[in-house]
Every structure is written in C-alpha cells, then in structure tokens.
Backbone as JSON, one array per atom type, in Angstrom:
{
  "sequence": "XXXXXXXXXXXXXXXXXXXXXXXXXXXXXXXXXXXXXXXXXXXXXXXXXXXXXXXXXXXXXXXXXXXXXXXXXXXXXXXXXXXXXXXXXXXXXXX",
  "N": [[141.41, -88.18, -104.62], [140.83, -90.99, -103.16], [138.77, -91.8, -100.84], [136.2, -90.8, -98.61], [137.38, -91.47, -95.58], [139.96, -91.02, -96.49], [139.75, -88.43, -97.25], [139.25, -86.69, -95.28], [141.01, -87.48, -93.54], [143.25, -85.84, -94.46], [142.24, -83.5, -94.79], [142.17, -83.18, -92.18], [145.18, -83.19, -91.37], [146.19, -81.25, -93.33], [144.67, -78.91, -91.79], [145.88, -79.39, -89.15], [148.41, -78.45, -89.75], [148.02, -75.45, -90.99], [147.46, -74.46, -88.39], [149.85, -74.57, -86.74], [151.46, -73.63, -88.09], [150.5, -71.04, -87.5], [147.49, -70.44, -88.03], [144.18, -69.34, -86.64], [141.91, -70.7, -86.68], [140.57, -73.3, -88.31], [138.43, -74.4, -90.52], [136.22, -76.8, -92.13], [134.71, -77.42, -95.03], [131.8, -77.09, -97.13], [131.36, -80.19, -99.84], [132.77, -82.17, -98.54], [132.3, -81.29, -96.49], [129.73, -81.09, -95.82], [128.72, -84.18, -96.85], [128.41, -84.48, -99.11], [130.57, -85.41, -100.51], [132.7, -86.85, -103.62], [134.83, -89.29, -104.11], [137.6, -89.09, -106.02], [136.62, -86.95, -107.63], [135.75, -84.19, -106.05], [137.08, -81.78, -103.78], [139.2, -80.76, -100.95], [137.89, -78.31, -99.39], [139.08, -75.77, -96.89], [138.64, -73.02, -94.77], [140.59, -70.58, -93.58], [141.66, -68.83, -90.99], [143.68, -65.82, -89.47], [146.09, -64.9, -90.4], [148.66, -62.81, -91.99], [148.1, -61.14, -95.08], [150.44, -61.15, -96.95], [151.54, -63.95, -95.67], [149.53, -65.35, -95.87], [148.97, -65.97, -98.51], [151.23, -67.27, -98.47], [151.14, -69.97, -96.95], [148.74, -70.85, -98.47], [149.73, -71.48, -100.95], [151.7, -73.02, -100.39], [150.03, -75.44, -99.31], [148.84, -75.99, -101.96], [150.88, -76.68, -103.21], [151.97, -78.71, -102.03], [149.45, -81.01, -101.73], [148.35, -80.4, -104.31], [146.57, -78.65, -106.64], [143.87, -79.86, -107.55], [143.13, -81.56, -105.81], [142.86, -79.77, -103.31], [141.1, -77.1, -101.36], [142.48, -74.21, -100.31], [141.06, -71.38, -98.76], [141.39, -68.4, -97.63], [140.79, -66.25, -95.05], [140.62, -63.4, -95.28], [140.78, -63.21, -98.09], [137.89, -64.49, -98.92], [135.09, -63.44, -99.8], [132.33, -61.26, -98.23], [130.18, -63.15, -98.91], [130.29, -65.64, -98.78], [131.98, -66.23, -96.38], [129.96, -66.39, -94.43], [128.1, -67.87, -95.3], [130.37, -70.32, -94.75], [130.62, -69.91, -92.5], [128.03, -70.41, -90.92], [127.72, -73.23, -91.86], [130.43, -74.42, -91.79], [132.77, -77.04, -90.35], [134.83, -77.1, -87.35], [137.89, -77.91, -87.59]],
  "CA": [[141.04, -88.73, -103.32], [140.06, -92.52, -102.73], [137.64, -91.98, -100.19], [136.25, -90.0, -97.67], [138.17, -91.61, -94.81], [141.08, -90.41, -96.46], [139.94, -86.88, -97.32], [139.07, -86.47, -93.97], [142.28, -87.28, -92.76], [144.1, -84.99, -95.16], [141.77, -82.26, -94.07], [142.87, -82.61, -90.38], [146.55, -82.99, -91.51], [146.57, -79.78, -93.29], [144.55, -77.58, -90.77], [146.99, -79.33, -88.63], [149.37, -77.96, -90.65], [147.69, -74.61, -91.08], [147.29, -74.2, -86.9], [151.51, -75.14, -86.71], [152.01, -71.82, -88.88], [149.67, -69.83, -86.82], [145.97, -70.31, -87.95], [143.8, -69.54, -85.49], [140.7, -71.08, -86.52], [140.35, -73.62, -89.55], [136.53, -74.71, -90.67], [136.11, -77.89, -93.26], [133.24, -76.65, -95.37], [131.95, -77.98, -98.65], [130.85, -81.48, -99.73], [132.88, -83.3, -97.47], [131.45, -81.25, -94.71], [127.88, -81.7, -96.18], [128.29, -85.38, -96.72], [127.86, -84.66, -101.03], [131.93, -85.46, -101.13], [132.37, -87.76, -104.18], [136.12, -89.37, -104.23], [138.08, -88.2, -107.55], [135.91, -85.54, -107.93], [135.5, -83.36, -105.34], [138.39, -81.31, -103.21], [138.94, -80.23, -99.54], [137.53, -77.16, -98.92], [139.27, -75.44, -95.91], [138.44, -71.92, -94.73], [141.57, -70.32, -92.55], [141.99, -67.19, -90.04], [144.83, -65.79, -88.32], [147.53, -64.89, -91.21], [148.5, -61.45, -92.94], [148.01, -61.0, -96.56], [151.56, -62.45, -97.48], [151.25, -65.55, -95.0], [147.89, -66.12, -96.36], [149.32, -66.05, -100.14], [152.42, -67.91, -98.81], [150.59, -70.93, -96.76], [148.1, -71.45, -99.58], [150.96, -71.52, -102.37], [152.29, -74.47, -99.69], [149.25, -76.48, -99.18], [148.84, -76.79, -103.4], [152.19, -77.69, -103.49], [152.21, -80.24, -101.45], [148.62, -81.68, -102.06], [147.69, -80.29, -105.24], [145.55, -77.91, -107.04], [142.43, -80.88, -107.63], [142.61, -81.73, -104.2], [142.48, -78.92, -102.03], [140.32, -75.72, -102.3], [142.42, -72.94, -99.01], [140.66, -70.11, -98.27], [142.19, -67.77, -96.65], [139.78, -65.76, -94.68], [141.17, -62.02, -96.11], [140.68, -63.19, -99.61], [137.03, -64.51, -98.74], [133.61, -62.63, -99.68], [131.32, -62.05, -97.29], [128.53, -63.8, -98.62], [130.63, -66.87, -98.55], [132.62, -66.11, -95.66], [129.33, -66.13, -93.82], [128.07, -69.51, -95.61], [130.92, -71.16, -94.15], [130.33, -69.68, -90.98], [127.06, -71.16, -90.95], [127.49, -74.59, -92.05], [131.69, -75.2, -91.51], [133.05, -77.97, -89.48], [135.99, -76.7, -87.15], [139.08, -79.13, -87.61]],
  "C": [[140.39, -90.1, -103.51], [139.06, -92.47, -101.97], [137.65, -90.74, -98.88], [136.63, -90.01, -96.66], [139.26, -91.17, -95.04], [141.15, -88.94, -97.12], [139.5, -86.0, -96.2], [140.13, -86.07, -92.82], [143.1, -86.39, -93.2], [143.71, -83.82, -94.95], [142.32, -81.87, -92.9], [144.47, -82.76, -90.53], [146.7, -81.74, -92.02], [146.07, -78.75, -92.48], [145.24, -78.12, -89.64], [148.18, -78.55, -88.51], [149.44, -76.23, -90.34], [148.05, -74.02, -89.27], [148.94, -74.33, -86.23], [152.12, -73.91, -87.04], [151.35, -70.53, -88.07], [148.19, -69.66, -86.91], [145.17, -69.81, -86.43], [142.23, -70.09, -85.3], [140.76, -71.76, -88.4], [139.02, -74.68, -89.79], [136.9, -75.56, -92.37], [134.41, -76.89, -93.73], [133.42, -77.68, -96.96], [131.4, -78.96, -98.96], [131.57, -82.15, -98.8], [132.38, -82.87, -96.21], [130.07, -81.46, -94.78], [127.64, -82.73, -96.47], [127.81, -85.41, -98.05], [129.35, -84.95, -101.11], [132.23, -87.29, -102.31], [134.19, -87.92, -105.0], [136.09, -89.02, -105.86], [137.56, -87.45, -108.15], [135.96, -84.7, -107.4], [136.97, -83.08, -104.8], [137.82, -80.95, -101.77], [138.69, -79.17, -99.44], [138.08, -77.0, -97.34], [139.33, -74.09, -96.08], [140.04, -71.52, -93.48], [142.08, -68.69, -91.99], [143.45, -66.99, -89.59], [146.14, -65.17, -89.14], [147.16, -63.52, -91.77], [147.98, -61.57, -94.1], [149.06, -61.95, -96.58], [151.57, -63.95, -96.92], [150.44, -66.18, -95.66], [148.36, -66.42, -97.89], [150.41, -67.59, -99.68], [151.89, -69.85, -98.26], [149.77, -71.77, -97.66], [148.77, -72.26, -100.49], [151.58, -73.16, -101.25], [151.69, -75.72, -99.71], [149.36, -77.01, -100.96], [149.97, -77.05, -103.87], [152.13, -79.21, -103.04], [151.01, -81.37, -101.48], [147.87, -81.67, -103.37], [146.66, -79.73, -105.63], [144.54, -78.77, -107.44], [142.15, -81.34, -106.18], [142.31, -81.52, -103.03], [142.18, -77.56, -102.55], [141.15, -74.92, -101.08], [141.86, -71.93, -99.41], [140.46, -69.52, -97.55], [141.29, -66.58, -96.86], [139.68, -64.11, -95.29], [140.81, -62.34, -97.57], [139.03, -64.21, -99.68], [135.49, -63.49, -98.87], [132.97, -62.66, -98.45], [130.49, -62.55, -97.53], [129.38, -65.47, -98.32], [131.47, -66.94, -97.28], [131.45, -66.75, -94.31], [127.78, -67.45, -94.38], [128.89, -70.63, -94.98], [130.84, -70.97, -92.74], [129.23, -70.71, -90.39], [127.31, -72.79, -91.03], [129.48, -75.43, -92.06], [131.74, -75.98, -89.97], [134.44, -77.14, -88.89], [137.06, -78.01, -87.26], [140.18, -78.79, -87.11]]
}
C-alpha cells in the first residue's frame, strides 16, 4: 500500500465488492481504522456478515486473489472468535 488514501479506497472497493455478493454488513477495523496504518506494512482489515461457510471460504479465497495475501486481512464473521468478533464490534468502521 502507498498510502492511506489509497488503502482506504481499496477498503471501500472490496466491501463494495463484498456487499455485490451478498454481505450484509462490512466493518474496516484495525490500524487503518485506528489511524496506526503504516503504508507497506500494514493490511486492510475487513470484518464481513451475511455468507454461509462455503461463500465465506469462497469470497475470501477471491479478495487474496485479487489483492493479495500482504494486503488484505477478510474476516469472515463465522470464522471469527468472539473475543475479537466483539473488539471489532466495538471499535469497527462500517464501509
């Protein structure tokens, strides 16, 4: 990532993305939602509702295709803990 204007935008292009397939609720969380995001280091954290098991395997498997396992963290709300499920609750951005 170059900057946080453009991991910003890549956030709202894939829960774009995500909400196109069926999401029904996708939450930025993470350093770029806490304002610690530090280009070529850090990744997008997106949390995402709304999908079965397989969807949720098969959307994921899409996003790190197409953006890459360093640059995007999905987590897909079924394969979520609750202590973190309930961290992002708390402190995610909806997008």
């Amino acid at each position: 990532m170059e900057s946080v204007e453009i991991a910003l935008s890549t956030a709202k292009e894939a829960a774009n993305w995500l909400r196109s397939r069926g999401a029904t609720r996708v939450l930025l969380f993470g350093s770029l939602a806490g304002g610690g995001f530090l280009p070529n280091r850090s990744d997008i954290d997106l949390y995402f509702e709304g999908f079965s098991d397989s969807e949720a395997l098969a959307v994921t498997g899409r996003l790190l295709d197409v953006y890459g396992e360093g640059s995007i963290d999905p987590v897909p709300a079924q394969f979520c803990s609750q202590r973190l499920r309930l961290d992002i609750e708390a402190a995610g951005i909806p997008v």
